[in-house]
N, C-alpha and C positions, 0 to 999 in steps of 0.2 A: 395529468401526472402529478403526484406527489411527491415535493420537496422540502427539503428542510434544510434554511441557509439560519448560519449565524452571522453573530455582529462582526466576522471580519472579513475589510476589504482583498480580495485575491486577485492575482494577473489571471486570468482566462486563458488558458492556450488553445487554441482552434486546430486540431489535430486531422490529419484524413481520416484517420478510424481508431480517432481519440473520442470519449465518453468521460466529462467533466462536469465541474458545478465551481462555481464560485458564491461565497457566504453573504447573504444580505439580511439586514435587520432593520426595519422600517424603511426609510430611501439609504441605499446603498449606491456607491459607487464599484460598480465590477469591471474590472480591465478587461477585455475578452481580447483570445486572438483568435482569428480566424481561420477555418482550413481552405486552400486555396485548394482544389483541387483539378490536375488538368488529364487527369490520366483517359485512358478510352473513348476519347472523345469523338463520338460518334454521333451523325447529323440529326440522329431520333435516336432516344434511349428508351424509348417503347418497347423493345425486344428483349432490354436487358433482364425484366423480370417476370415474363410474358409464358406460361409452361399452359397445356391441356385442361380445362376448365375441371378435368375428372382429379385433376392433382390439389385440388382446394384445401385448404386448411381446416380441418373439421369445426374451427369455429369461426362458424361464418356468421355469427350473430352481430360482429361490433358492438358486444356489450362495456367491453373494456379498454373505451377510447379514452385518448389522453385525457381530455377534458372530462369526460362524462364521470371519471371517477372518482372527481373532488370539487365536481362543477355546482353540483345541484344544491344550490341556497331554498331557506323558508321565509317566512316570513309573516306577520302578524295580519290580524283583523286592522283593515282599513275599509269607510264608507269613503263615497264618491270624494266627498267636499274634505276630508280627512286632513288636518294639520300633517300629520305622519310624525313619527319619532326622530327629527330630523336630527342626528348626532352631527354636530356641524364641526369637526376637529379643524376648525376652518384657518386658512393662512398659519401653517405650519411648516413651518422649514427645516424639516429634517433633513438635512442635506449633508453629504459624508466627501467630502473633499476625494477628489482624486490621486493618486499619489501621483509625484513630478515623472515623468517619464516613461510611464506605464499606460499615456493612451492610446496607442498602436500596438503592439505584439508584431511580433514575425509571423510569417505562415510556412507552415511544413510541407514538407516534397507528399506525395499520395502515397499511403498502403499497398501492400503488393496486393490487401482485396479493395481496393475503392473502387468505382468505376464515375465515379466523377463526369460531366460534361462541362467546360471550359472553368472559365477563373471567373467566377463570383466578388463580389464587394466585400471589403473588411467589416469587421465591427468599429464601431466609433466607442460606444460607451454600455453599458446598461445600468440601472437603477430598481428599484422597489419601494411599494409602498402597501402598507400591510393595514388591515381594518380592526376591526374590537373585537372579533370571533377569532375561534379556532381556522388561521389559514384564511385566503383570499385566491379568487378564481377572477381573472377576466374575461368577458367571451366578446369585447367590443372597444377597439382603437379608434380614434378619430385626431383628425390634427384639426384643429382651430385657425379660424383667421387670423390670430394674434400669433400662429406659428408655433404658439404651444400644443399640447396634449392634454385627450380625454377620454379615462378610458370607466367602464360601466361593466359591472358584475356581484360579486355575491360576496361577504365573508361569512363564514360557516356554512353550514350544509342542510341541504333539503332533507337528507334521511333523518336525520333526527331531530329537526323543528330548529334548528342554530341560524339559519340565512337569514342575513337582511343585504338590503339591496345596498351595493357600495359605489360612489362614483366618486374618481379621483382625477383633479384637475393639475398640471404640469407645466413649465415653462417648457421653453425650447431646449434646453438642458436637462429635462426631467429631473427639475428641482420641483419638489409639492409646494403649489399655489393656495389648493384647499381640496377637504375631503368631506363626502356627505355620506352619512348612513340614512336609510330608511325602511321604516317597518319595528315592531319588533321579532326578535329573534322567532323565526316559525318556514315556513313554507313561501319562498318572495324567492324572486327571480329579479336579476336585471339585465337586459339583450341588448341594447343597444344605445344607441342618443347618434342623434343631431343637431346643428349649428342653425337658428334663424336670426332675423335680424337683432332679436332683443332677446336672445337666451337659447339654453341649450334644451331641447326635450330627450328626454329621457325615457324607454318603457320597459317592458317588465311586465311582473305579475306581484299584488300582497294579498298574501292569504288566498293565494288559488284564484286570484280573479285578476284580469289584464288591468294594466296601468300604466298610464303616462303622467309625466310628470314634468312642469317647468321650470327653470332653475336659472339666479341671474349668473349674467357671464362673470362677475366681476370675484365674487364669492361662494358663488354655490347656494346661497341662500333661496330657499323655496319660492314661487311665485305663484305656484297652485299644485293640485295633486288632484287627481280624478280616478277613478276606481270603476271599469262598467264589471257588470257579472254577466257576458257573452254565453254564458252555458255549461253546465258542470267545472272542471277543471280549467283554465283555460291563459293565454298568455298573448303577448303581443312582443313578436322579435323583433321588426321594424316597420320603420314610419318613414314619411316622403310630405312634403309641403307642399302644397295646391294652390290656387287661386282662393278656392271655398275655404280652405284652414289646412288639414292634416287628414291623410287614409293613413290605415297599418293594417298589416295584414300579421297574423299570426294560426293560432287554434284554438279551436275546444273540445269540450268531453273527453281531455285526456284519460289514456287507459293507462299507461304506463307516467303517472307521473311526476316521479323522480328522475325522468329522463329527460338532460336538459336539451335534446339533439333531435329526437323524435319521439312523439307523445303517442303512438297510435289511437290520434284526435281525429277530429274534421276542420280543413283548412278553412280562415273565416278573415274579411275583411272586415273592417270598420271606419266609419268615415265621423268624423271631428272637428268642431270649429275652432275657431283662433282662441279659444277661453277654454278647451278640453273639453267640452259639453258633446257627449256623441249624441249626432244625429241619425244615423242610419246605422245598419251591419247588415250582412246577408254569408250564406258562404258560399266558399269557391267552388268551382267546379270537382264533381267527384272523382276526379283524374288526380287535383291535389288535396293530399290530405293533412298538413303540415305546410303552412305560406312561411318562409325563412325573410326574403328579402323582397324589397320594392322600391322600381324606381320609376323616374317622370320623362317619357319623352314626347315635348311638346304637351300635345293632348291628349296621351295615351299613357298607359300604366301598364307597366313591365313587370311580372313576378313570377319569382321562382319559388322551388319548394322541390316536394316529394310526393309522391305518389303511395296509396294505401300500400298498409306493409314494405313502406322504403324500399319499395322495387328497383324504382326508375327515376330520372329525373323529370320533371314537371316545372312548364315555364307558358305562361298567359299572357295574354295580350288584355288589357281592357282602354276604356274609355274613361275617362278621369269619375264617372261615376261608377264603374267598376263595373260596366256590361261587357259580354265576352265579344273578343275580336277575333280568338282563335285561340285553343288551346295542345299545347305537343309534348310528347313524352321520350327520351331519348335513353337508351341502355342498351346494355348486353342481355345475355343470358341466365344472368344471376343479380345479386342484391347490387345497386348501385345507388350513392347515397349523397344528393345535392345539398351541399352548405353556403356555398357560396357563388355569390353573382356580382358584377360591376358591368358599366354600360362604356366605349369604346367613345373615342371623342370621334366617330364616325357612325355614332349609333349602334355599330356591332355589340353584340351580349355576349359577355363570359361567362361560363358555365365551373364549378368544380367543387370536387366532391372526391371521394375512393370508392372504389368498388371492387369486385369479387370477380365480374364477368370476365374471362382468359385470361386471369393472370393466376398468381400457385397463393398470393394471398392480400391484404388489402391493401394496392397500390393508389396514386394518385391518379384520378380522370377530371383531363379540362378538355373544354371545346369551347368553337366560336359556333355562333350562331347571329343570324341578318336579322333584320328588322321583321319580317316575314317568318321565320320562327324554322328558317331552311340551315339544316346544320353545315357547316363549311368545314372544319376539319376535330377530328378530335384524338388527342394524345393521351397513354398512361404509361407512368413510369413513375418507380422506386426502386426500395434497396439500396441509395447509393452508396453506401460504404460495402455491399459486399457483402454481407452474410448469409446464412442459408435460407430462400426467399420463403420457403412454408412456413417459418415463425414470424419475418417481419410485417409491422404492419405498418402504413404511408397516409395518415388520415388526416386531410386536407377541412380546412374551415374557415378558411375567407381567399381572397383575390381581392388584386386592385387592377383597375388599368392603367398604363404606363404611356407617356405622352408618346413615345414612338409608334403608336398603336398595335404593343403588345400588349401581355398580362403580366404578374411574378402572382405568385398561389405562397400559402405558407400554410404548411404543415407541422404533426409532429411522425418522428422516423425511428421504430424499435420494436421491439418484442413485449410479451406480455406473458411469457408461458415458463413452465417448471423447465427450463433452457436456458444455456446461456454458453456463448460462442464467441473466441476473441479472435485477434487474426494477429500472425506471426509479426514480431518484434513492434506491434503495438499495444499500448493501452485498452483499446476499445472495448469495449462488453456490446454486446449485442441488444441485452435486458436494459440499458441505459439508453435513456432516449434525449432525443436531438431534436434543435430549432431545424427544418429543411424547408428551404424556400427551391423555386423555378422558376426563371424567369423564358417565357415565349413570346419568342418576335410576331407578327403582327398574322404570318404564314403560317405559325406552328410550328417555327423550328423553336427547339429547346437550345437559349443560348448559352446558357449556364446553368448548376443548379451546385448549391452548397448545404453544409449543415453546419450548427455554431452550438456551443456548447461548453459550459464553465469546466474548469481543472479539477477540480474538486471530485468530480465524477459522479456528481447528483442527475436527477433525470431535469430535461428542458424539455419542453412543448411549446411550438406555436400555436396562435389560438385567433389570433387578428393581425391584419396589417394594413397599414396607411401608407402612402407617396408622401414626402414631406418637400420643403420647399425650397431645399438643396440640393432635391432630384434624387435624396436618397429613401429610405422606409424608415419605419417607425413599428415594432412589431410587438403585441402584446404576448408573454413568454409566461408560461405556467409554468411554476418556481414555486410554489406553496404562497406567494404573496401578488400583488399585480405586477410584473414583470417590466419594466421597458426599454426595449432591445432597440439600439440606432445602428444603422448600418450604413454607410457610404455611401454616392451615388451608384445608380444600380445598373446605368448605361454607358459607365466608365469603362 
């Protein structure tokens, strides 16, 4: 989604089928309030936007998902060994004070259309932080063992050769510690980063070829950059630490690729030592044709993805050398589209994405799935503020898993079409889109699910989210800058 905040501080009101924005300019402080919503509260909200798969919204492509319409960064010619253009705007403390009294908000009674399930967590705070191009996208949150924030994306755009990869580091306040650019402005991607013992890696793509990159904790300053050329187009969305060094799985021979969500590539592992030096790749199985995420258990490797032409969901089993253990594909009858995964502190795999399959248009789908690759339950639902469910669309890209041995998913929740719908003695717009998290107990019940969103009435999108270490989230918000949304603890 595309936003545009100015330099002033706003209360946030969190309305039930309120459509707001609050103003940021570099790190902002934005008071949000939150909409508590408890209306309808029903044990599954799976049915609430659930019609005949023949009632589909003619555009079933998800071309014009929150993300994907301001996501896609470029970025310059780099070789393997490449310095990179590292714009280090480093230990900068733009920090915009909060005003006295404004870090709470009230929260409002429900719309006569919200259909809400239980009471959700407030906002605590949000902030921004903005790069050297036109606009900033994150597609990747992470909390740090020092309990701050990191988060990895683009500023400027892939269509027209503007992107360079941005990674921005944050205290536990999301006060900016330090900010790194990399690449020059061209066709660069950046997906994700993790934490090891002696820095954060980072991957991505510069100039259409995958990339990882090392970086100290203290400042962001580079400690290597590695560039392999996998095959035509091609990109690395995440990484997992091994004994041997680092796999990641990502694609190549992207067809489509200004797309930062699905390449119609071929899925492809690569395996890397502790210096970034790739050793091996191979690709994955032709079930997956796009590797999103991957993770370690024990001595086996978990990864999810998609299936050629974003059918289905697609999730493997391998061996920490990436030999197959078993591979499964799970959907409905129409497009259904995996972005997100997290592992269960019982090994259970969370699964979630939106899809098309029985519902009237693109709702959220999550499931759990065993170590065995055996589905146990799966839920979809949106809409929840109530509008007319053929415009809305509920497109989900990341999950965390939650110590209770659920999940929470974050989404972004709106419209996209020459429409626009309000609901009686509210603010809301339909065409205004919304932070919407769920949070699912361990069963699959949906214990809550809310949406957040500045006063102002600019569009929000989720786009990542992290567990932080007060039991609450930490959600990356497309807002035209890197976003970052706190919210309360989530099992309060």
């Amino acid at each position: 989604m595309k936003c545009f905040f100015s330099v002033f501080t706003v209360l946030l009101i969190f309305i039930s089928c309120s459509g707001s924005e609050s103003d940021d300019s570099s790190i902002l402080s934005e008071n949000l309030s939150s909409q508590d919503f408890s209306s309808n509260e029903t044990s599954s909200s799976e049915e609430n936007n659930q019609s005949d798969a023949s009632e589909t919204a003619t555009n079933q492509s998800e071309g014009n998902q929150t993300e994907n319409s301001v996501a896609n960064d470029s970025q310059g010619n780099q070789s393997e060994n490449s310095e990179s253009n590292n714009e280090s705007q480093a230990n900068q403390s733009e920090n915009s004070e909060q005003e006295e009294g404004l870090g709470k908000g009230g929260s409002s009674s429900p719309s006569k259309c919200s259909n809400f399930i239980g009471k959700g967590p407030d906002f605590e705070w949000i902030k921004s932080v903005e790069g050297s191009q036109e606009e900033a996208h994150a597609h990747f949150i992470f909390t740090t063992n020092d309990n701050g924030y990191i988060q990895v994306g683009e500023t400027g755009f892939l269509d027209n050769n503007t992107a360079k990869i941005l990674v921005a580091k944050t205290n536990s306040q999301g006060d900016l510690i330090w900010k790194k650019e990399f690449g020059d402005p061209g066709h660069n991607l950046g997906n994700s980063v993790i934490e090891v013992s002696d820095g954060y890696i980072v991957t991505g793509a510069l100039n259409k070829n995958s990339t990882v990159i090392k970086l100290e904790k203290s400042n962001g300053d580079q400690k290597w950059l590695k560039t392999y050329d996998n095959g035509g187009n091609d990109a690395i969305e995440h990484i997992v630490e091994t004994p041997d060094g680092l796999v990641a799985v990502g694609y190549i021979n992207a067809v489509d690729e200004n797309n930062t969500f699905y390449t119609e590539g071929t899925g492809y592992i690569t395996f890397i030592d502790s210096e970034g030096n790739k050793t091996s790749g191979k690709n994955l199985d032709t079930k997956m044709s796009h590797g999103y995420r991957v993770y370690r258990i024990n001595d086996n490797l978990i990864i999810s993805g998609l299936t050629p032409g974003a059918e289905d969901y697609a999730l493997m089993k391998t061996n920490l050398s990436g030999d197959q253990v078993w591979v499964k594909t799970y959907g409905g009858d129409n497009m259904d589209h995996c972005f997100a995964m997290d592992i269960s502190n019982d090994n259970s795999i969370y699964l979630s994405g939106h899809t098309l399959s029985g519902v009237q248009n693109w709702d959220s789908y999550t499931m759990k799935i065993d170590i065995d690759g055996n589905k146990l339950w799966e839920k979809k639902r949106g809409n929840p503020r109530g509008f007319n469910p053929l415009y809305i669309h509920d497109e989900v890209w990341d999950l965390k898993a939650t110590d209770d041995g659920g999940c929470i998913i974050v989404a972004g929740t709106g419209d996209e079409y020459a429409y626009e719908e309000s609901c009686a003695q509210s603010k809301d717009l339909s065409n205004v889109w919304q932070v919407y998290l769920i949070k699912f107990s361990s069963s699959g019940e949906i214990q809550w699910d809310k949406t957040y969103a500045p006063v102002s009435g600019d569009d929000w999108a989720g786009e990542a989210i992290d567990i932080t270490s007060d039991g609450g989230a930490v959600i990356a918000v497309d807002n035209s800058q890197f976003g970052i949304l706190k919210i309360a603890p989530i099992n309060n």
